[in-house]
SERO-4910 file (N, C-alpha, C, O; in steps of 0.05 Angstrom, whole numbers):
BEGIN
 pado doro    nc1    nc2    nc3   cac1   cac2   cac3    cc1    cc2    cc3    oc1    oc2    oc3
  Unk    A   -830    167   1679   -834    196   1684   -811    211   1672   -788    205   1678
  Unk    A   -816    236   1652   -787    247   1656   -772    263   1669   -784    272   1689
  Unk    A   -750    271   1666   -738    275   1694   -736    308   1698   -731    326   1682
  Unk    A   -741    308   1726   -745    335   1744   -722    359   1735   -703    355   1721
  Unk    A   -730    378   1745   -713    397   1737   -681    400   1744   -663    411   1731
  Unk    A   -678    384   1771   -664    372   1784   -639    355   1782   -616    355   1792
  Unk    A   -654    339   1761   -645    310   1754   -635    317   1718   -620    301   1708
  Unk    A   -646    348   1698   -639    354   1680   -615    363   1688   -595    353   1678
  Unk    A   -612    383   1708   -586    395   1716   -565    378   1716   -544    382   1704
  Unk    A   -572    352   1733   -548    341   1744   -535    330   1713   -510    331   1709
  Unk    A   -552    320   1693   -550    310   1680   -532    327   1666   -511    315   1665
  Unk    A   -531    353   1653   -520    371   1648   -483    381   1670   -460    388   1664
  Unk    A   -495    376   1687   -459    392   1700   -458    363   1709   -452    359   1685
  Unk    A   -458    340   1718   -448    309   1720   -446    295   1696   -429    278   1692
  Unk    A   -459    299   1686   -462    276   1654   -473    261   1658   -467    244   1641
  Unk    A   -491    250   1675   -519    226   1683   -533    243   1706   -529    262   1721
  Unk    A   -553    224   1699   -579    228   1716   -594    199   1724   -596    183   1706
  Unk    A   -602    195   1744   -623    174   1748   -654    183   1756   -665    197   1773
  Unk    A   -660    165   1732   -692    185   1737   -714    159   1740   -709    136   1732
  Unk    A   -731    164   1748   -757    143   1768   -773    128   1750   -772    134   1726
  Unk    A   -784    115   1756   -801    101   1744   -813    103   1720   -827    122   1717
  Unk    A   -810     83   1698   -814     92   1672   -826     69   1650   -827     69   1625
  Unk    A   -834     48   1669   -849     22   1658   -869     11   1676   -864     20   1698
  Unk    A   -884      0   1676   -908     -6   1700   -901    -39   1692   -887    -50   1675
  Unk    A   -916    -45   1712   -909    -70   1717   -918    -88   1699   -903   -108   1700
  Unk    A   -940    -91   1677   -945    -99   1647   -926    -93   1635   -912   -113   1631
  Unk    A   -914    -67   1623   -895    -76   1607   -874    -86   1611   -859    -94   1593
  Unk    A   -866    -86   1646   -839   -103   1646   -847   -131   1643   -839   -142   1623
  Unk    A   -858   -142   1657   -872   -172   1644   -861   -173   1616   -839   -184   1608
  Unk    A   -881   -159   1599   -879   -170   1569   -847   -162   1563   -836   -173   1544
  Unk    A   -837   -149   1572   -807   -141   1554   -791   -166   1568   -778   -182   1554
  Unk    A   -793   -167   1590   -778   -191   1602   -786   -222   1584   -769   -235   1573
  Unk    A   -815   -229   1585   -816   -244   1566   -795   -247   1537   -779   -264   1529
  Unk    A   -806   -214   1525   -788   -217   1502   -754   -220   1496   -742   -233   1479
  Unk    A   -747   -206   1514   -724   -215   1523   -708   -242   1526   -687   -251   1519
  Unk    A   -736   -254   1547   -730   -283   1543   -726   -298   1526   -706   -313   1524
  Unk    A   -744   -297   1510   -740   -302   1482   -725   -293   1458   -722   -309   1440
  Unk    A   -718   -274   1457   -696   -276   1445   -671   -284   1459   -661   -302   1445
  Unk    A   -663   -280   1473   -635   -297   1493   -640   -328   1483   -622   -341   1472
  Unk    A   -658   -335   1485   -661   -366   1478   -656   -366   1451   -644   -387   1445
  Unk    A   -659   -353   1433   -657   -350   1409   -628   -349   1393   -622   -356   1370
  Unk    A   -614   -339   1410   -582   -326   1403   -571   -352   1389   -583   -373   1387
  Unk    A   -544   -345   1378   -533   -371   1360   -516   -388   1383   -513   -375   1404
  Unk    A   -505   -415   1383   -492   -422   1405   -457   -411   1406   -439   -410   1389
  Unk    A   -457   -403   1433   -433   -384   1437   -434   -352   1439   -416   -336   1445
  Unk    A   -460   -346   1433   -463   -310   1433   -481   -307   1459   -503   -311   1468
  Unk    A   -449   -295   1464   -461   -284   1507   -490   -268   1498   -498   -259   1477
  Unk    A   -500   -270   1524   -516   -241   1517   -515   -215   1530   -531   -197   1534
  Unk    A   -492   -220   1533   -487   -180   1548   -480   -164   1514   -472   -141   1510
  Unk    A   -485   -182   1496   -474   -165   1469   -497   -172   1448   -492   -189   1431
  Unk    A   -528   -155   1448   -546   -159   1429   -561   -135   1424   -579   -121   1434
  Unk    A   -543   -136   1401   -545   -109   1389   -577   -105   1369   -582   -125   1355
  Unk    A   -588    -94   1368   -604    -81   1334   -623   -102   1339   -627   -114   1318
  Unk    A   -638   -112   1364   -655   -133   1358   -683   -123   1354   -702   -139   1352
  Unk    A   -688    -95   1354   -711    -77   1355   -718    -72   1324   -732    -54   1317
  Unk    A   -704    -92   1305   -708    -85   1274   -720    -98   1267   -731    -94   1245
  Unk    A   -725   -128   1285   -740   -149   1287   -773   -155   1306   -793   -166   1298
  Unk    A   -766   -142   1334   -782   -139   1349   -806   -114   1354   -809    -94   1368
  Unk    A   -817   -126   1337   -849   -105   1344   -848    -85   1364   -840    -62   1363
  Unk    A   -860    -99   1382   -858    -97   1417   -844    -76   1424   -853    -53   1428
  Unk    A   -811    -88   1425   -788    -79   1434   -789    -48   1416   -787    -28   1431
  Unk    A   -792    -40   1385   -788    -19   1375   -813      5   1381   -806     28   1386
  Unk    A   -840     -1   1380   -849      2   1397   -853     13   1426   -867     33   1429
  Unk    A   -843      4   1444   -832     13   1472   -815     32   1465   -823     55   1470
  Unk    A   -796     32   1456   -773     48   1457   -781     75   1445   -767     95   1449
  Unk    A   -807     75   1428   -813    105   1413   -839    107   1427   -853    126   1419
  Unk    A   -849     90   1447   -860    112   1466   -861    134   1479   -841    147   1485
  Unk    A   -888    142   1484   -885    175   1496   -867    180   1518   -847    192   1512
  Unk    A   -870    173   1540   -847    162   1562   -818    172   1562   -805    192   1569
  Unk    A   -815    150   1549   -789    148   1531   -782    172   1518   -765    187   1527
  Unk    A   -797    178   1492   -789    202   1480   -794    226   1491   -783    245   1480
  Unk    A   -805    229   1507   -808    254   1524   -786    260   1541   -780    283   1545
  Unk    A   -772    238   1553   -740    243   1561   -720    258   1537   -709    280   1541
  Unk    A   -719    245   1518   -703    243   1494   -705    275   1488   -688    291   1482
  Unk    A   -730    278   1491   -743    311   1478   -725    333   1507   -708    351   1504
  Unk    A   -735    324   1531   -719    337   1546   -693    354   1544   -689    378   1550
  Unk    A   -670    327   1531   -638    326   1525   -646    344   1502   -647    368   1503
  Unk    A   -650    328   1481   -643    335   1462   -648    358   1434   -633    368   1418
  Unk    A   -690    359   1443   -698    384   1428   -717    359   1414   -712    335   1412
  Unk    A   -739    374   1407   -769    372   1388   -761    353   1363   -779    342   1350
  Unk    A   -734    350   1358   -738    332   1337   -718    308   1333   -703    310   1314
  Unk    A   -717    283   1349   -709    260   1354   -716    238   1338   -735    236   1323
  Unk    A   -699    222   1342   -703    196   1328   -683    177   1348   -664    183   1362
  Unk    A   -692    157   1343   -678    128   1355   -658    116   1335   -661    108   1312
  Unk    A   -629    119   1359   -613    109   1340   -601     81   1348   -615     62   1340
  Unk    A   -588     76   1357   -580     52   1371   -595     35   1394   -605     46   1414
  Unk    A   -594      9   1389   -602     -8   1418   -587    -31   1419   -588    -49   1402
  Unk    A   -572    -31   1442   -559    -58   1454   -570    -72   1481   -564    -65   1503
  Unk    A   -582    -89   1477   -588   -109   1505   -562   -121   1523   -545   -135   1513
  Unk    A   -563   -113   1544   -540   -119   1555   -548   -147   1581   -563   -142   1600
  Unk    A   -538   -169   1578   -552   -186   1605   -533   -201   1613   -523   -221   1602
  Unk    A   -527   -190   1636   -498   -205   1655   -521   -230   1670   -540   -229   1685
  Unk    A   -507   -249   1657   -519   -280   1675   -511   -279   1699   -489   -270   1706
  Unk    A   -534   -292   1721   -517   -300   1743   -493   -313   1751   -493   -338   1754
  Unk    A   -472   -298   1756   -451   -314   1771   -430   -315   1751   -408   -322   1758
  Unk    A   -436   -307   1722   -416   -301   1699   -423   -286   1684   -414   -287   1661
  Unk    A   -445   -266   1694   -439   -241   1672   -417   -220   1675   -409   -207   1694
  Unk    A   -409   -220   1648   -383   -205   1642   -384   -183   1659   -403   -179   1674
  Unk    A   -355   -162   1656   -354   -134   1668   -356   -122   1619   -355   -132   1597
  Unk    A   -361    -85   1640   -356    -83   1617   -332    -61   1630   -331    -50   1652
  Unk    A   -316    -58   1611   -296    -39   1619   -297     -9   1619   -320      0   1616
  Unk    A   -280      6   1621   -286     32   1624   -288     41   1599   -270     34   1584
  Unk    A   -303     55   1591   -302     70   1564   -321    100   1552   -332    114   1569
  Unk    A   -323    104   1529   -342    132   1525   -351    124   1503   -336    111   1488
  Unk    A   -376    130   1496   -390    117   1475   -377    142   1451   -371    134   1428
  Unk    A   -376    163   1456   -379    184   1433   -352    173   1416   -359    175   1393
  Unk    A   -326    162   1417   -316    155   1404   -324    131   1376   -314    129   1353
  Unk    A   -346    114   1389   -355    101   1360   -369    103   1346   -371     91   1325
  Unk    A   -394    132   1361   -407    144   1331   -397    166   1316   -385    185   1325
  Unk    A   -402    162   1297   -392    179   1270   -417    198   1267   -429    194   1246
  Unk    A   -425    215   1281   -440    239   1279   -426    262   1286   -406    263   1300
  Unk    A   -443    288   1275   -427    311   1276   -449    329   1279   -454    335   1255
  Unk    A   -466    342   1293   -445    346   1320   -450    313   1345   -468    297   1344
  Unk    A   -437    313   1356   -455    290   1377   -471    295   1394   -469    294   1418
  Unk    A   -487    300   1381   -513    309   1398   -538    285   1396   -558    280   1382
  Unk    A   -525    271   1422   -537    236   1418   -543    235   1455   -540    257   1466
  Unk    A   -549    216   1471   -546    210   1498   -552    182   1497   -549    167   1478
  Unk    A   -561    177   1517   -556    140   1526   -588    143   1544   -590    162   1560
  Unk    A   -601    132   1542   -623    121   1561   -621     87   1560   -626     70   1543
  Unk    A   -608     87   1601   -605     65   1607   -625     55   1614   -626     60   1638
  Unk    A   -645     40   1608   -679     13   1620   -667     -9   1628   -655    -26   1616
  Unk    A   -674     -6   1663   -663    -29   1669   -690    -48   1675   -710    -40   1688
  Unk    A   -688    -67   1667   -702    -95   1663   -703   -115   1690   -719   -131   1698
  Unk    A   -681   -107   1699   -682   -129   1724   -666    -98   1750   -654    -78   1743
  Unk    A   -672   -108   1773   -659    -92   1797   -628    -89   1776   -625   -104   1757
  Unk    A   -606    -67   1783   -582    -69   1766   -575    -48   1791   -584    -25   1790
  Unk    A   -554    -59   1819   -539    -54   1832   -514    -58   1843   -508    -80   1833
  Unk    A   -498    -51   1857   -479    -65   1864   -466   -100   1864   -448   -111   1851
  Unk    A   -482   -106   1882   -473   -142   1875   -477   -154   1851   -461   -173   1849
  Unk    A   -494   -151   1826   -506   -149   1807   -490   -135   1783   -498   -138   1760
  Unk    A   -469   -120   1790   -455   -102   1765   -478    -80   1745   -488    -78   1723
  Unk    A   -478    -69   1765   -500    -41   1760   -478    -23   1745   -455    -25   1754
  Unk    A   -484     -9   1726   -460      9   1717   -450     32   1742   -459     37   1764
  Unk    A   -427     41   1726   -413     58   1745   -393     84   1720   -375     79   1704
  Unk    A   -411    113   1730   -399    131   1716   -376    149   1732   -376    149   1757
  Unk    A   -356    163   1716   -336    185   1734   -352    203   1726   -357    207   1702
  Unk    A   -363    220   1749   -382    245   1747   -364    275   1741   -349    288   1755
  Unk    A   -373    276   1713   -355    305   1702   -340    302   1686   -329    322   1675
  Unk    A   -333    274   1677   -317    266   1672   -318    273   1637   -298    271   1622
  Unk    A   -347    283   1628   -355    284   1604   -345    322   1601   -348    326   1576
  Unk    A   -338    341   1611   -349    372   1617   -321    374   1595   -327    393   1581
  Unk    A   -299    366   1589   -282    381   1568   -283    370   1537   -272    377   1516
  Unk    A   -305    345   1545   -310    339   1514   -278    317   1500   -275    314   1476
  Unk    A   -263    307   1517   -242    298   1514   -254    270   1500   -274    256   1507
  Unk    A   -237    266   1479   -241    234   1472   -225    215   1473   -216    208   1452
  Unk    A   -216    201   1494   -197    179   1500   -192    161   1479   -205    152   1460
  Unk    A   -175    159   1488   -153    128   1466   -170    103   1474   -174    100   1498
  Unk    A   -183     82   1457   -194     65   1456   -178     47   1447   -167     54   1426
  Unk    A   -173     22   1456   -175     -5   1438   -189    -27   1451   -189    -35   1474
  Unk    A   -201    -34   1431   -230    -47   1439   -217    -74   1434   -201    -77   1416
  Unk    A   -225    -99   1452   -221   -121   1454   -251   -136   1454   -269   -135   1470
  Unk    A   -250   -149   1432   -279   -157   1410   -282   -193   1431   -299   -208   1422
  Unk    A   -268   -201   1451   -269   -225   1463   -302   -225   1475   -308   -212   1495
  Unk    A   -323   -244   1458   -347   -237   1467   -358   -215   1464   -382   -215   1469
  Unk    A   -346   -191   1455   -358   -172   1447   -369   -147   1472   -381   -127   1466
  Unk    A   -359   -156   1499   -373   -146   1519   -356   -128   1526   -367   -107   1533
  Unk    A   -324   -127   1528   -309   -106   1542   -294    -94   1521   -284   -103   1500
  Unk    A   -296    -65   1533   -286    -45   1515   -259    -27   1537   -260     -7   1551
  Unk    A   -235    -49   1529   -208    -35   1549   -207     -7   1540   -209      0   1516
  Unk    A   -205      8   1564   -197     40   1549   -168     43   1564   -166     25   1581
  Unk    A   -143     62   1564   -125     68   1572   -124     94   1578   -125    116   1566
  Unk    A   -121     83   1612   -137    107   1627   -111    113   1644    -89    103   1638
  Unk    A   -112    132   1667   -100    133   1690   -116    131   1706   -139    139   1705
  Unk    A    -99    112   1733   -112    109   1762   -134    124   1765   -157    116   1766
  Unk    A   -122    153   1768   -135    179   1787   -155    184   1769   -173    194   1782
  Unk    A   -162    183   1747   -182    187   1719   -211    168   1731   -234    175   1726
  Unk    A   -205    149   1743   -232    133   1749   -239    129   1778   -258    118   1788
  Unk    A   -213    143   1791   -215    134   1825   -240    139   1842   -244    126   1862
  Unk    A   -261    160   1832   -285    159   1850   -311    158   1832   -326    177   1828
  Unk    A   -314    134   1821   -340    134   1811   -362    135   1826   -363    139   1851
  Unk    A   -381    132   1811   -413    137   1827   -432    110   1817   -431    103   1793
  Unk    A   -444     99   1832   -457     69   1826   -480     80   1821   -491     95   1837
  Unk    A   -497     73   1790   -518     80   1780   -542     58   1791   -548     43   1772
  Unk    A   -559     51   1820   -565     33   1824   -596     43   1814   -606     65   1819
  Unk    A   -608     22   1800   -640     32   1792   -644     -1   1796   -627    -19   1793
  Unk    A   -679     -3   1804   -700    -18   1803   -707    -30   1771   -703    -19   1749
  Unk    A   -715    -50   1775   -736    -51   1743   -752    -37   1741   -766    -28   1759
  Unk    A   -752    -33   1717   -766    -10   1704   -759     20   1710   -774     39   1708
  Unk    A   -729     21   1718   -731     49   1719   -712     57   1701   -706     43   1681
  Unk    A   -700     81   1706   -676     88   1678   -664    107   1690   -676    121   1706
  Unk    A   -633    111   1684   -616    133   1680   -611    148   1649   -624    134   1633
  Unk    A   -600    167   1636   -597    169   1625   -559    185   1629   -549    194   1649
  Unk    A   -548    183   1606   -518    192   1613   -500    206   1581   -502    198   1558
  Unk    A   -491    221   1588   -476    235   1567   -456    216   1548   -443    198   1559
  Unk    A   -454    220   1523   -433    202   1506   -405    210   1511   -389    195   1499
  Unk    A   -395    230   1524   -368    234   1536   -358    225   1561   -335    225   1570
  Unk    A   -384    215   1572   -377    203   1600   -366    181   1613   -383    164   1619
  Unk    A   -338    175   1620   -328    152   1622   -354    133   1637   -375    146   1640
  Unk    A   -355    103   1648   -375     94   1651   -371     58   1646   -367     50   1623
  Unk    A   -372     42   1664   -364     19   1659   -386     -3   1677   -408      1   1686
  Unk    A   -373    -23   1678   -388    -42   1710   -379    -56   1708   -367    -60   1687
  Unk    A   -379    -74   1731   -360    -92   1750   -386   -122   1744   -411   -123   1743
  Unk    A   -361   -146   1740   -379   -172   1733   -407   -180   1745   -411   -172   1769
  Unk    A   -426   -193   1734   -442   -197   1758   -432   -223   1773   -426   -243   1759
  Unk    A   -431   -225   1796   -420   -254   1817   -445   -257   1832   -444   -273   1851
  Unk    A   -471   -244   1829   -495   -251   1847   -494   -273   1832   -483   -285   1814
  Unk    A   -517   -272   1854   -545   -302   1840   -566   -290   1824   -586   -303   1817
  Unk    A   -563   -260   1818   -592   -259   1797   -579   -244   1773   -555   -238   1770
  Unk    A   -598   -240   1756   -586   -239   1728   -590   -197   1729   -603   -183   1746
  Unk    A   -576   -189   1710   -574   -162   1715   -574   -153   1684   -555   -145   1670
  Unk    A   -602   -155   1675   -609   -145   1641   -613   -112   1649   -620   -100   1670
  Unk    A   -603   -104   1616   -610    -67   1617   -608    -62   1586   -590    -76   1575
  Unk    A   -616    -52   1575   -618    -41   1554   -611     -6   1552   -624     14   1557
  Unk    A   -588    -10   1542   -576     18   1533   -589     23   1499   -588     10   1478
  Unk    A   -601     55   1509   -627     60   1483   -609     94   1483   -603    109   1502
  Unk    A   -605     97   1448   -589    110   1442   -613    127   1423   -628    115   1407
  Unk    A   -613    160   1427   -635    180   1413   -614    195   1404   -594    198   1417
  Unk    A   -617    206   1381   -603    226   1363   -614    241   1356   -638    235   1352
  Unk    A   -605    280   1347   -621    302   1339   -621    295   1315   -604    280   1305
  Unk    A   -647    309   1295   -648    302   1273   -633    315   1253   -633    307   1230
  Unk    A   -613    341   1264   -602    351   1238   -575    336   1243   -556    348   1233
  Unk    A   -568    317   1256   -535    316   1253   -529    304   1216   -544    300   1197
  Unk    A   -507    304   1220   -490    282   1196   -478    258   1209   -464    260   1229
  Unk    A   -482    235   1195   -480    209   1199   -454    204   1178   -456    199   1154
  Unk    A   -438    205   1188   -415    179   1166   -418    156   1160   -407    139   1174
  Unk    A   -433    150   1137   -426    124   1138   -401    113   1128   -406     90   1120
  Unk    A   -378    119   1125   -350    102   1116   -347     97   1137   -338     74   1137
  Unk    A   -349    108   1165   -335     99   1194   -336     85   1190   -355     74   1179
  Unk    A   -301     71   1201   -300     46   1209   -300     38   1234   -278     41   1244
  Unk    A   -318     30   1251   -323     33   1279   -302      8   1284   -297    -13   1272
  Unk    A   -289     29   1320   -272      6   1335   -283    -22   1347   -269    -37   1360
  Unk    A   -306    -25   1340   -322    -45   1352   -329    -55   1328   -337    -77   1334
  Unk    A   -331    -52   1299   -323    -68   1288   -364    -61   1268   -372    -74   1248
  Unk    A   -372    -48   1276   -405    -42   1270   -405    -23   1247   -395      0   1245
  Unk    A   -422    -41   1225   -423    -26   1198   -452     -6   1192   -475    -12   1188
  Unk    A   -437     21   1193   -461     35   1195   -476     46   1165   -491     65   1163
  Unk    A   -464     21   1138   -487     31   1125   -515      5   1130   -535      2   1116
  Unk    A   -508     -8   1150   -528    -29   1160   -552    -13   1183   -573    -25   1190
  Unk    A   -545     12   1192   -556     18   1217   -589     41   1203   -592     60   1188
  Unk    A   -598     29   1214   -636     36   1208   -639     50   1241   -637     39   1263
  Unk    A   -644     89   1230   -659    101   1244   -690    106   1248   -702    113   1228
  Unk    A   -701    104   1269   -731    107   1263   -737    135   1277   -728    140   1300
  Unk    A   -754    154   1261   -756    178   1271   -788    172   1291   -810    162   1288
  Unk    A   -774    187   1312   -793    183   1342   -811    204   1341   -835    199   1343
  Unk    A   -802    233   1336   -818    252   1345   -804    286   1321   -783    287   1309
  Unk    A   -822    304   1322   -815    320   1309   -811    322   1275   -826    309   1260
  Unk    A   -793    338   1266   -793    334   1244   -762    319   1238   -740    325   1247
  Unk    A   -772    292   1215   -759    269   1215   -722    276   1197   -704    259   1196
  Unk    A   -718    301   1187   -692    312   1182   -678    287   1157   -684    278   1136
  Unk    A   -652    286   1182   -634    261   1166   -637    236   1164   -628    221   1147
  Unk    A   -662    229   1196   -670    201   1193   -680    196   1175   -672    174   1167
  Unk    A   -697    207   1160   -713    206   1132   -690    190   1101   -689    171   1085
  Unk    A   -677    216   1109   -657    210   1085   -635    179   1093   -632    157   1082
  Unk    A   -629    188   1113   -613    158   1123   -627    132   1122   -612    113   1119
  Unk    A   -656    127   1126   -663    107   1118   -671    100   1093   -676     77   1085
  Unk    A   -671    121   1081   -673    106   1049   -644    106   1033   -643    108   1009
  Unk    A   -618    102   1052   -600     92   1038   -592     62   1030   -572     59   1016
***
């Protein structure tokens, strides 16, 4: 469903929102399947809290994500003319899935203006005991871009250098399967290991306006070569995605 007028606001003066139900119980089945399968698929030694771009491959998976649903959120944020830019599968195993550290996404894309957001799909329950993410609410409102150095160990934590009082009262993003938050690219935002017994998959799904500019020379702190990155235009008129994919 997309989200209430309510849940736009908050999203706007907090920098997240958690919004309701947004998969029925068929397609979590089949995405969980697919999921499964690719996890089984990975090379030996590649966690899977770090699987990036697997929607370039996956029917299904690309598909879902440029659903009406889906893009009807996206349209909400962002305006009539979107495209899908990023997707990372994120899946903390039981009992050793990683933390990820505190960090802000808007530092590793190279767009101008950043006019991008995050729609989090969570795949499995993703709460507390489980390492459900966790944002500092407001934390996005001066547009500030923190000092990053990214530590590439597994690919899963992204150390930022912060102060204490900068993260002291977060807010726990707890959603069901199949439901979603969505959250601002300025918004600090991290989670704590999973130590349950169940596994805690989510897919962070990244929409972009169609008139920005894309750099491709960035050299991203994470190490991601963006003349490799394939936008698919979702809705509206297709802009830069057009031109960007036929580079």
């Amino acid at each position: 469903m997309p989200l209430t007028d309510r849940q736009l606001e908050q999203y706007r003066s907090e920098g997240y929102a958690a919004g309701g139900r947004i998969l029925d119980d068929r397609q979590l089945e089949r995405l969980r399947a697919e999921i499964d399968r690719m996890i089984s698929e990975l090379p030996p030694g590649q966690r899977p809290e770090n699987m990036p771009s697997l929607h370039y491959e996956n029917r299904y998976l690309l598909e879902l994500l440029l659903s009406d649903p889906l893009v009807d959120v996206a349209e909400q944020i962002l305006g009539p003319d979107v495209s899908l830019f990023t997707v990372y599968i994120i899946s903390k195993r039981p009992e050793d899935g990683l933390a990820v550290d505190w960090h802000q996404d808007a530092p590793f894309f190279p767009i101008d203006p950043m006019a991008t957001f995050t729609l989090w799909l969570a795949v499995d329950d993703s709460d507390r005991e489980n390492g459900c993410m966790c944002v500092v609410p407001g934390s996005h409102r001066e547009r500030v871009v923190y000092r990053h150095r990214v530590n590439l160990d597994g690919g899963t934590t992204l150390p930022l250098l912060l102060r204490e009082e900068d993260v002291a009262n977060p807010a726990h993003v707890e959603l069901r399967a199949g439901e979603y938050s969505v959250h601002d690219p300025f918004i600090l935002h991290g989670s704590s290991p999973n130590t349950s017994a169940r596994r805690r998959c989510g897919i962070t799904i990244k929409y972009i306006a169609n008139d920005v500019s894309i750099d491709r020379t960035f050299v991203s702190p994470s190490g991601f070569d963006w003349n490799n990155l394939r936008l698919f235009p979702a809705r509206g008129n297709a802009g830069c995605a057009n031109q960007f994919l036929g580079a």
